[in-house]
ZAMINU-962087 format. One line per 4 residues: number of its first residue (from 1); their letters; for each residue x, y, z of C-alpha. Coordinates in nm, 2 decimals. Layout:
# ZAMINU-962087
NUM = a = X Y Z  ...
END
This chain:
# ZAMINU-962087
1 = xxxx = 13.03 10.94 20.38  13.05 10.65 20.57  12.98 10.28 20.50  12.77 10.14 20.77
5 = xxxx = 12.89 9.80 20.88  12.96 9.62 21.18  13.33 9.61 21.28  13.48 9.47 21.54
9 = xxxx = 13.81 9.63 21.73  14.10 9.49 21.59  14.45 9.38 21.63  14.67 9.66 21.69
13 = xxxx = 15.00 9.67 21.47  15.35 9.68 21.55  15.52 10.07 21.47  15.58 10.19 21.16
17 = xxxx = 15.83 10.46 21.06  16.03 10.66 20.80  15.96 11.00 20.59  15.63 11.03 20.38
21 = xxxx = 15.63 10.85 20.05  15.65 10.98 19.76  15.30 10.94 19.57  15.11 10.99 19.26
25 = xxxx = 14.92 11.28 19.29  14.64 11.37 18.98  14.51 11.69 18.99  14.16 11.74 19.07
29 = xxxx = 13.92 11.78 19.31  13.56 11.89 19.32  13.33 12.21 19.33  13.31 12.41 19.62
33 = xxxx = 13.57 12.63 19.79  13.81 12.37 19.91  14.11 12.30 19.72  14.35 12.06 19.77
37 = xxxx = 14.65 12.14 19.99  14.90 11.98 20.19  14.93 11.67 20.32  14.82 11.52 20.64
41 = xxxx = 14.96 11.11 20.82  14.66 10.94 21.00  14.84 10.70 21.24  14.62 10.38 21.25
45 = xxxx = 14.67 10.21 21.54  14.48 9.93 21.44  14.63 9.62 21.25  14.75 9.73 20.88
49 = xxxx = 14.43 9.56 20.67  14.49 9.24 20.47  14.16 9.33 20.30  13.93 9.62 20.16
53 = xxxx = 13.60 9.42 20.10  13.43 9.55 20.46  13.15 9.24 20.30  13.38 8.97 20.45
57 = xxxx = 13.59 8.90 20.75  13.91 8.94 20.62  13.76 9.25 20.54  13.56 9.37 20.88
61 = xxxx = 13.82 9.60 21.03  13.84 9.96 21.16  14.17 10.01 20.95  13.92 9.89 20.63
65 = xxxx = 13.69 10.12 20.74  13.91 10.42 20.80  14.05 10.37 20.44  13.72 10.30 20.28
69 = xxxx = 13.51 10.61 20.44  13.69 10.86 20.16  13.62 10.63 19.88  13.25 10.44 19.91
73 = xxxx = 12.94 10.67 19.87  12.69 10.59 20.13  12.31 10.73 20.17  12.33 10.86 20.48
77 = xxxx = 12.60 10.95 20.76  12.64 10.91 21.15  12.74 11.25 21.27  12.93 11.27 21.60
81 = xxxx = 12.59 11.33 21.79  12.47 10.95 21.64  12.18 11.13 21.45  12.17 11.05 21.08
85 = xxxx = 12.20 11.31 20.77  12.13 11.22 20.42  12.48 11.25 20.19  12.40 11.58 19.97
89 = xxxx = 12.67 11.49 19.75  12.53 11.19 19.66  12.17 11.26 19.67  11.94 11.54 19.58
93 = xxxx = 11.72 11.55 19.87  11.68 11.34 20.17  11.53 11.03 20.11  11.18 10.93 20.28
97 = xxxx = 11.00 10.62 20.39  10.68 10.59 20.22  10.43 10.32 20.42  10.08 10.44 20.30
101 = xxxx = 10.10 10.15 20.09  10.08 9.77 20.13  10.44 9.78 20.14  10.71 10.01 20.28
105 = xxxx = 10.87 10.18 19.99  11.20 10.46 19.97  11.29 10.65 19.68  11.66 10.80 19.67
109 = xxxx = 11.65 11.05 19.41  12.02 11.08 19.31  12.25 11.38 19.21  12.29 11.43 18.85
113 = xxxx = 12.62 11.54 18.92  12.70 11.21 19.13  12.96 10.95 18.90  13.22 10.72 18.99
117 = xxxx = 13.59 10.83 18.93  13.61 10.68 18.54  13.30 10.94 18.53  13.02 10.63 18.50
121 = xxxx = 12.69 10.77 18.64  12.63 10.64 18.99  12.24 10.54 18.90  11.98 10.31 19.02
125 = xxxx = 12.19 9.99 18.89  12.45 10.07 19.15  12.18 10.02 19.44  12.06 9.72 19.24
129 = xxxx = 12.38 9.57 19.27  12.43 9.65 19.62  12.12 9.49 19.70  12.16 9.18 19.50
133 = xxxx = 12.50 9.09 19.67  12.36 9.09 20.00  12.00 9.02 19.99  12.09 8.65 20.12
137 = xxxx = 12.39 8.40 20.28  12.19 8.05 20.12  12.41 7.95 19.81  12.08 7.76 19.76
141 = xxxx = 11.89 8.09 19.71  12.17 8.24 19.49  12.34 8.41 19.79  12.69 8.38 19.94
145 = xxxx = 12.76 8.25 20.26  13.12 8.42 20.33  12.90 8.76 20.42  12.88 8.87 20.78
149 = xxxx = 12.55 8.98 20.74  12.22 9.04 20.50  12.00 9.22 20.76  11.78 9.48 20.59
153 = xxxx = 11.92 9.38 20.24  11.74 9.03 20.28  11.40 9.20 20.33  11.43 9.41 20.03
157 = xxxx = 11.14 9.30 19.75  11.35 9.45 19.47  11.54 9.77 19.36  11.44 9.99 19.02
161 = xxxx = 11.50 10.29 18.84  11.24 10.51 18.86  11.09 10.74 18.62  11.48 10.78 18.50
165 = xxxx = 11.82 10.59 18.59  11.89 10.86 18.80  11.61 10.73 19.11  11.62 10.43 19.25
169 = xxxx = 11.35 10.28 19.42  11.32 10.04 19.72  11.05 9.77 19.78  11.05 9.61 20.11
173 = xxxx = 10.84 9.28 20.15  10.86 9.36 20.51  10.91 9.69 20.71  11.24 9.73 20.79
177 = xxxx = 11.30 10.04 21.02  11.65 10.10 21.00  11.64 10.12 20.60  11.85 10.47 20.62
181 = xxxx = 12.14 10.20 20.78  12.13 10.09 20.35  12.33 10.12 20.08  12.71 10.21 20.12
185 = xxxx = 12.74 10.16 19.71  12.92 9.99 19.46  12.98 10.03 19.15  12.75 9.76 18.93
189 = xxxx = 12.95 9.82 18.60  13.30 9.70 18.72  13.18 9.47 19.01  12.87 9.30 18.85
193 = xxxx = 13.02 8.92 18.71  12.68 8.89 18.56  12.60 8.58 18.74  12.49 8.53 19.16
197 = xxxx = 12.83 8.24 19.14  13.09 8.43 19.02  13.01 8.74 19.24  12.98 8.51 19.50
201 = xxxx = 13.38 8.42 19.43  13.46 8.75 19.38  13.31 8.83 19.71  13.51 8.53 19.90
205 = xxxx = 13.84 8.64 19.73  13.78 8.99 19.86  14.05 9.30 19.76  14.39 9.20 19.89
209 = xxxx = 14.55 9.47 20.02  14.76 9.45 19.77  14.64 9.46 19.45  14.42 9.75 19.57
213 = xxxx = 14.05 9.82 19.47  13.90 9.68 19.12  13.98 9.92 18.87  14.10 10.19 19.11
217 = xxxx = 13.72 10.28 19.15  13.59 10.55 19.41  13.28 10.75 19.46  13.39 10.93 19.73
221 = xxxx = 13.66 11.23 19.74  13.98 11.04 19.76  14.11 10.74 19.58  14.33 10.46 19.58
225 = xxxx = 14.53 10.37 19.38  14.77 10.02 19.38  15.08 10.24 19.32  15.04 10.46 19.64
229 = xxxx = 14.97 10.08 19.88  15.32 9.97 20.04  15.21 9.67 20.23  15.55 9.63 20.35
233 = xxxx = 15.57 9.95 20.46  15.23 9.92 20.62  15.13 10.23 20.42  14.87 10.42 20.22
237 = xxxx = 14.81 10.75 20.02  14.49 10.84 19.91  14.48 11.11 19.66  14.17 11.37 19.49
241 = xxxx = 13.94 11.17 19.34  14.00 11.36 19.00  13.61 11.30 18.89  13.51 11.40 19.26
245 = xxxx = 13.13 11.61 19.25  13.10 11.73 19.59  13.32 12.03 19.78  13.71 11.97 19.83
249 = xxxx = 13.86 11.76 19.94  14.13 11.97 20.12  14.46 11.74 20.13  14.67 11.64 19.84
253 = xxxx = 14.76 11.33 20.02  14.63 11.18 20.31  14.86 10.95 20.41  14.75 10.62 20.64
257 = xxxx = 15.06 10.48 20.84  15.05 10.18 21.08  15.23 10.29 21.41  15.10 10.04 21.66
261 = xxxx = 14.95 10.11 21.99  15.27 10.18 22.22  15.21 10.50 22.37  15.57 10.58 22.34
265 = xxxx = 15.57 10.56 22.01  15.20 10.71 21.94  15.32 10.99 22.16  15.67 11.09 21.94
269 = xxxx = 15.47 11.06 21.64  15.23 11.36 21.72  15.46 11.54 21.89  15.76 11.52 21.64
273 = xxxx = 15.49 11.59 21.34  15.51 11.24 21.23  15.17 11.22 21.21  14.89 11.47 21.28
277 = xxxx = 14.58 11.27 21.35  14.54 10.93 21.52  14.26 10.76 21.72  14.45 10.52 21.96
281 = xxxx = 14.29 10.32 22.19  14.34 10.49 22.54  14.53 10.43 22.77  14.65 10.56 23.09
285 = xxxx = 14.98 10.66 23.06  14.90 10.77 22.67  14.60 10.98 22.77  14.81 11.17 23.00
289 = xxxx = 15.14 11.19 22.77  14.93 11.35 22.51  14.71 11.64 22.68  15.09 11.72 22.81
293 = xxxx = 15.10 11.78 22.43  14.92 12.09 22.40  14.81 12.33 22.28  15.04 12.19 21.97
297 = xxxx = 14.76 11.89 22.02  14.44 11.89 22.09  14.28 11.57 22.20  13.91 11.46 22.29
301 = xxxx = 13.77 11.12 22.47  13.42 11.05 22.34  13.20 10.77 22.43  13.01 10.57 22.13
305 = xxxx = 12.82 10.31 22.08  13.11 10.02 22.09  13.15 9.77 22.38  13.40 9.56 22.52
309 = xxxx = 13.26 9.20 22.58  13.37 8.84 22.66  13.24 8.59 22.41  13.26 8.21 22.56
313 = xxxx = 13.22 7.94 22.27  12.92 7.75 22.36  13.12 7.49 22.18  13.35 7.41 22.42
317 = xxxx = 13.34 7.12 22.65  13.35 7.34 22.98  13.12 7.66 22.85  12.86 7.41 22.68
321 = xxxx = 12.74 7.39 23.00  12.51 7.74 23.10  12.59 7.67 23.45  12.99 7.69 23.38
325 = xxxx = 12.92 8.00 23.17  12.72 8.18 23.46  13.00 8.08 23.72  13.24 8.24 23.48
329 = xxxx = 13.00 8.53 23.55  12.93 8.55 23.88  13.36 8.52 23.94  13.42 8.84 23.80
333 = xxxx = 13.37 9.17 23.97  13.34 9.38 23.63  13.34 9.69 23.87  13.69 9.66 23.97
337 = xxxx = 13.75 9.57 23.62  13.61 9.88 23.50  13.78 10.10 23.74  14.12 9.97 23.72
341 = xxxx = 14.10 10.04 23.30  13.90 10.28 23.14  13.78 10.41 23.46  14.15 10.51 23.54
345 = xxxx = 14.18 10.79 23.29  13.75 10.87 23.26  13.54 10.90 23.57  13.24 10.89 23.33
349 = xxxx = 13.31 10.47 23.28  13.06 10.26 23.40  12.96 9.86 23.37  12.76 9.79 23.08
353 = xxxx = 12.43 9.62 23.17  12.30 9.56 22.79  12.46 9.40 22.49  12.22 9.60 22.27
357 = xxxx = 12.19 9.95 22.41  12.52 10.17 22.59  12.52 10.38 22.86  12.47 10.70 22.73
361 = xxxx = 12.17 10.58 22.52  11.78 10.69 22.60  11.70 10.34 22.52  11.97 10.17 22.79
365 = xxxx = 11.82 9.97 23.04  11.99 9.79 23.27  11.86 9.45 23.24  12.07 9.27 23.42
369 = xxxx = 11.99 9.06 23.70  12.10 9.15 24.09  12.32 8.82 24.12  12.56 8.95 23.85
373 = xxxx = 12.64 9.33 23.97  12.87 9.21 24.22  13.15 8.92 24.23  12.98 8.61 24.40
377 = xxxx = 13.28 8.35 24.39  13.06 8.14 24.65  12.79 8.09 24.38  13.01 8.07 24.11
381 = xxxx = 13.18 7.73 24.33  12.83 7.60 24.38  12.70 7.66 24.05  13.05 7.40 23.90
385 = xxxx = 13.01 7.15 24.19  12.64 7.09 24.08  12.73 6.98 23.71  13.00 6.76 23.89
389 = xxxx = 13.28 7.01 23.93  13.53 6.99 24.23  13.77 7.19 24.35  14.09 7.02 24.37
393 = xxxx = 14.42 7.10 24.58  14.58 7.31 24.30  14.23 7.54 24.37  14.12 7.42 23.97
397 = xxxx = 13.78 7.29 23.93  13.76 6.91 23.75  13.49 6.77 23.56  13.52 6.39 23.59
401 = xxxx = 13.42 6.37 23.24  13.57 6.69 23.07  13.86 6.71 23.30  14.05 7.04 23.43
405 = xxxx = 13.83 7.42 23.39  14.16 7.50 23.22  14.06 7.77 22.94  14.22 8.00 22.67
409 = xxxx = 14.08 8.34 22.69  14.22 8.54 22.34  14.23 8.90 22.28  14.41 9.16 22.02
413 = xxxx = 14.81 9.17 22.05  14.95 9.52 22.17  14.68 9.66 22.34  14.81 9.69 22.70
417 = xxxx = 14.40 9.78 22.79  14.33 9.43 22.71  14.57 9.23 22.88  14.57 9.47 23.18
421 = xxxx = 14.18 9.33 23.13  14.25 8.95 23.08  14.52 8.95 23.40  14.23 9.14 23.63
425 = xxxx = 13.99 8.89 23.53  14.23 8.59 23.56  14.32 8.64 23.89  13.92 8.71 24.00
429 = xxxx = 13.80 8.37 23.87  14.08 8.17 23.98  13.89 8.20 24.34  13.63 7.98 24.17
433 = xxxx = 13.82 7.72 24.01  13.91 7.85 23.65  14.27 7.84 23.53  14.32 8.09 23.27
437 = xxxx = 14.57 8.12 22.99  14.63 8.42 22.78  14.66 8.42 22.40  14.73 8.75 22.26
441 = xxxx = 14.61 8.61 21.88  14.76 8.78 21.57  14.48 8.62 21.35  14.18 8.66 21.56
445 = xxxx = 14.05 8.89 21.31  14.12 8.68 21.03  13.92 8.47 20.80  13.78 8.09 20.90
449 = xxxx = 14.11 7.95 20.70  14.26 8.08 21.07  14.21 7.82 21.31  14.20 8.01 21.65
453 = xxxx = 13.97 8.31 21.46  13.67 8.44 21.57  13.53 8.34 21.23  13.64 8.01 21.27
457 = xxxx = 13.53 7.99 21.62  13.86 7.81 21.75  13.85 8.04 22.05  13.76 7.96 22.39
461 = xxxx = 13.71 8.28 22.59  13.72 8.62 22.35  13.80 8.95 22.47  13.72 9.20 22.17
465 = xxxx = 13.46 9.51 22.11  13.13 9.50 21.90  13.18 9.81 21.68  12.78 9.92 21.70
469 = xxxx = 12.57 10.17 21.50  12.25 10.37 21.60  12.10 10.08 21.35  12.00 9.83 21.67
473 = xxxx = 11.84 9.62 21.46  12.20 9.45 21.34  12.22 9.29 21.65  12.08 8.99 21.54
477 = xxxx = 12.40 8.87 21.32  12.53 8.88 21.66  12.26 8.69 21.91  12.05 8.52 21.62
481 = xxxx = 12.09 8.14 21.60  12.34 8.08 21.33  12.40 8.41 21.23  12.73 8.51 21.09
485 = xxxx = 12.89 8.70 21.38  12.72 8.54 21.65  13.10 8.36 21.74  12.97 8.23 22.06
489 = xxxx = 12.71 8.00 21.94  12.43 8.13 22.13  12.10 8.01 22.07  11.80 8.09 22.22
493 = xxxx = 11.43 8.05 22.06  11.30 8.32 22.21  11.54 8.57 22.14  11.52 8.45 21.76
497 = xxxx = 11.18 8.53 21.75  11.24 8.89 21.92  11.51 8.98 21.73  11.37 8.86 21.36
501 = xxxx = 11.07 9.09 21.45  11.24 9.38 21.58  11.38 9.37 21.20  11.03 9.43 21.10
505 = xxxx = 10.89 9.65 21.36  10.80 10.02 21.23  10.74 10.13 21.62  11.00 10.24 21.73
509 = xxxx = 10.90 10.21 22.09  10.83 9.86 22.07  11.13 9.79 21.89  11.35 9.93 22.20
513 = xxxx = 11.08 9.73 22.36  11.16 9.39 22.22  11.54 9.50 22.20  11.58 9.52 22.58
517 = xxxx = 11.35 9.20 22.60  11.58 8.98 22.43  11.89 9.14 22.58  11.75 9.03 22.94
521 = xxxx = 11.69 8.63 22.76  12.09 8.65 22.67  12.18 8.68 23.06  12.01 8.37 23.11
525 = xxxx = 12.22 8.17 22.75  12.53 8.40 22.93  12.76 8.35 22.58  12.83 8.71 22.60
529 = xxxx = 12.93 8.90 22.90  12.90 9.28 22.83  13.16 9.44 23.05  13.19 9.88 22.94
533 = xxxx = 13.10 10.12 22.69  13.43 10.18 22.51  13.57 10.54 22.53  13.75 10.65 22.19
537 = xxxx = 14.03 10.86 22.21  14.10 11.11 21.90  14.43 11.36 21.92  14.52 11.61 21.63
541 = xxxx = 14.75 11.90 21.56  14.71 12.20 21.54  14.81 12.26 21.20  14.45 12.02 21.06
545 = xxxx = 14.14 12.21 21.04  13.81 12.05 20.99  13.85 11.74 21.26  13.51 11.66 21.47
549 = xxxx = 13.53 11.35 21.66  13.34 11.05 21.58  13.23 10.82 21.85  13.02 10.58 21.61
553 = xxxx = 13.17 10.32 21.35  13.18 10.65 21.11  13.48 10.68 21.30  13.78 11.02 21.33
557 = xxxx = 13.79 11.06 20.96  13.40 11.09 20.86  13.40 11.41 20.74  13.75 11.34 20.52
561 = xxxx = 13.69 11.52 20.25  13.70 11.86 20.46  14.01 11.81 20.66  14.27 12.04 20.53
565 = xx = 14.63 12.21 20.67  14.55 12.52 20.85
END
């Protein structure tokens, strides 16, 4: 199961240490052969979440995600391949698109076996309710504006049972052709408030990392309960899901522990035992340190479908101005940047020519124009001086109006990848004019009550990833006028107007068509400067059984629910 949001890459933690805790463990566990054994540590690398509602920004994180992937029943999966398999737990049979009609319509007939963990029936009110708390961000229109995105939910006509409780059925009032990227559930009859308001509030407020999930619920494998979260100790234990209906799972306890992204550290941990998965983001000295790890480890680089990217806040008094934003471009030589990071420990790296499609895509095209695939600090100089720029003797361009090109550019903290990033970059613009300063920003991530967050676009220049799907047609909460994740402020009519249709289009073709249409329109706004394909980076021991690496925002623990101790 996995739930199918956006997610960006997040803040990586500091370490985290000590023996295993001691945990509640109910019996349980569902049909099948697997029973549950052992217990396994997934090192998360990522910053410990503040929040499990993956509906907001506190919320958005891979950490979330990794927690949430055992617990929330979703209609389909990513498999490590991208392709897309209905969840036979969950479902009877796979669900299809009907468009004979005047409208597109999908029934998912659901297991009779299929219940939440206080043994409710997961029915059709539980896609009803999934529906009706995203179908819109306009308080006016009974919707809540804290969600990162509706896409898909907000061109759903309306969700009912079918000939029983047990089918739900989907009426689109337009086509939507990435309906199978739907429904990651929750449960109606301990979320519903009974009122659009109150589960608006409920929404904002979130699941505190804290306090756990509402009632302890779970329709996947493994729950969660608020006894087994140390926040302080920057620690989870999920255990069986004792009303769990599908095969296993095949741990006990499957333990999440922050450990930070120092390779030191990441390496003890797997080779001490400490913990036997982790999904760190690589780097070259850790890459190395842990294939010297086997055959006690096995480890596995994978590209997906994330990217790393500069966002420049069309906000700001220096990137308002296109013509500063394409100088910024134009400075950069993103080939030397590639080959001095990623392409250090994987010969396979490459630029990244398209914010919607990655390298290793059919769909990719590199639309990209010539100027831009190679470093042009002589345009980027004449591009300033004619919006009134000059060079002064300290070598930093001056506005007369807007004075000094002096800039911020944020990024994650303890992720050497980045900075190693940032400093490349600094030192390539600075032959244009720009001064630089780096702010490694613990609250980047964090909500719009953080001043220097994405989400409250107090940045200047971000360097993060866009945690993507094989469901293209998200991409406009990130490039669509106004949309909730597009941070930069870009806005561009006609890439509105692609984008909204591409939500509609049934053909395929056309879609990719439109897709790589708008995609060569955002070189010419230049609010977001698409630099490589990310490479994830999954080590295990040898004593798990069961781990398949996930490049897609399904992420190393997809399959959870069949990992066991060999």
């Amino acid at each position: 199961m996995t739930a199918t949001f956006a997610v960006a890459a997040l803040v990586l933690a500091a370490c985290g240490g000590g023996d295993d805790p001691t945990t509640e463990t109910p019996s349980g566990g569902g049909e099948g052969g697997l029973e549950p054994s052992g217990s396994a540590t997934y090192g998360e690398s990522t910053a410990f979440p503040e929040n499990l509602n993956p509906l907001i920004a506190a919320g958005n994180s891979v950490a979330t995600s990794n927690i949430l992937v055992g617990i929330l029943p979703g209609a389909f999966i990513i498999q490590p391949d991208f392709s897309l398999s209905h969840d036979e737990n969950l479902l009877e049979s796979e669900p299809v698109s009907d468009d004979s009609g005047d409208q597109q319509v999908v029934t998912y007939e659901i297991s009779d076996d299929a219940i939440w963990s206080d043994e409710t029936p997961i029915t059709a009110a539980d896609f009803e309710f999934t529906w009706r708390i995203q179908r819109s961000s306009d308080p006016a229109d009974g919707g809540c504006e804290v969600l990162l995105g509706t896409t898909g939910y907000d061109q759903i006509e309306s969700v009912e049972p079918g000939d029983d409780d047990k089918t739900a059925v989907v009426t689109f009032t337009d086509p939507y052709p990435d309906w199978q990227s739907l429904f990651t559930l929750y449960p109606a009859h301990i979320l519903d408030e009974g009122d659009d308001a109150a589960n608006c509030t409920a929404i904002t407020e979130g699941w505190p990392i804290a306090e756990g999930l509402p009632e302890e619920f779970s329709g996947g494998p493994y729950q969660l309960t608020a006894a087994n979260i140390d926040a302080g100790a920057q620690t989870v234990v999920l255990t069986p899901n004792p009303n769990w209906y599908g095969e296993g799972p095949g741990l006990e306890n499957l333990i999440y522990q922050s450990i930070g992204s120092e390779s030191n550290t990441t390496v003890a941990a797997l080779q001490n035992n400490e913990v036997q998965l982790a999904s760190p983001q690589p780097q070259l000295d850790l890459v190395g340190q842990i294939e010297g790890l086997a055959p006690n480890v096995t480890s596995s680089i994978d590209f997906g479908l994330s990217f790393e990217h500069f966002d420049m806040n069309t906000a700001n008094v220096h990137l308002g101005k296109p013509e500063v934003r394409k100088a910024f471009a134009l400075a950069l030589d993103r080939t030397s940047l590639v080959e001095a990071t990623v392409g250090a420990f994987d010969s396979r790296a490459q630029v990244l020519n398209n914010r919607v499609f990655v390298n290793n895509q059919p769909e990719y095209v590199d639309t990209a124009p010539e100027e831009y695939n190679a470093q042009d600090i002589e345009g980027a100089v004449a591009l300033l001086e004619g919006v009134g720029y000059t060079i002064g003797a300290d070598g930093v361009a001056t506005h007369p109006t807007d004075g000094p090109l002096q800039l911020t550019m944020s990024t994650t903290q303890n992720n050497p990848l980045r900075e190693q990033t940032i400093d490349l970059a600094t030192a390539q613009v600075a032959d244009a004019g720009f001064a630089i300063e780096k702010f490694l920003d613990p609250d980047i991530f964090a909500g719009a009550e953080k001043p220097t967050s994405l989400e409250a676009r107090g940045f200047e220049i971000a360097l993060f990833a866009w945690v993507s799907s094989p469901f293209f047609s998200s991409t406009k909460s990130l490039y669509v006028t106004g949309e909730g994740q597009n941070y930069a402020g870009a806005s561009v009519p006609e890439v509105d107007e692609l984008l909204n249709a591409l939500t509609s289009e049934v053909d395929r073709d056309a879609a990719v068509t439109m897709a790589n249409e708008a995609d060569a329109l955002l070189w010419e706004e230049m609010a977001t400067i698409p630099l490589y394909q990310k490479p994830t980076f999954t080590a295990w021991s040898s004593t798990l059984e069961g781990i398949e690496p996930n490049a897609s925002l399904a992420g190393p623990l997809w399959n959870v629910g069949q990992i066991t101790v060999a």
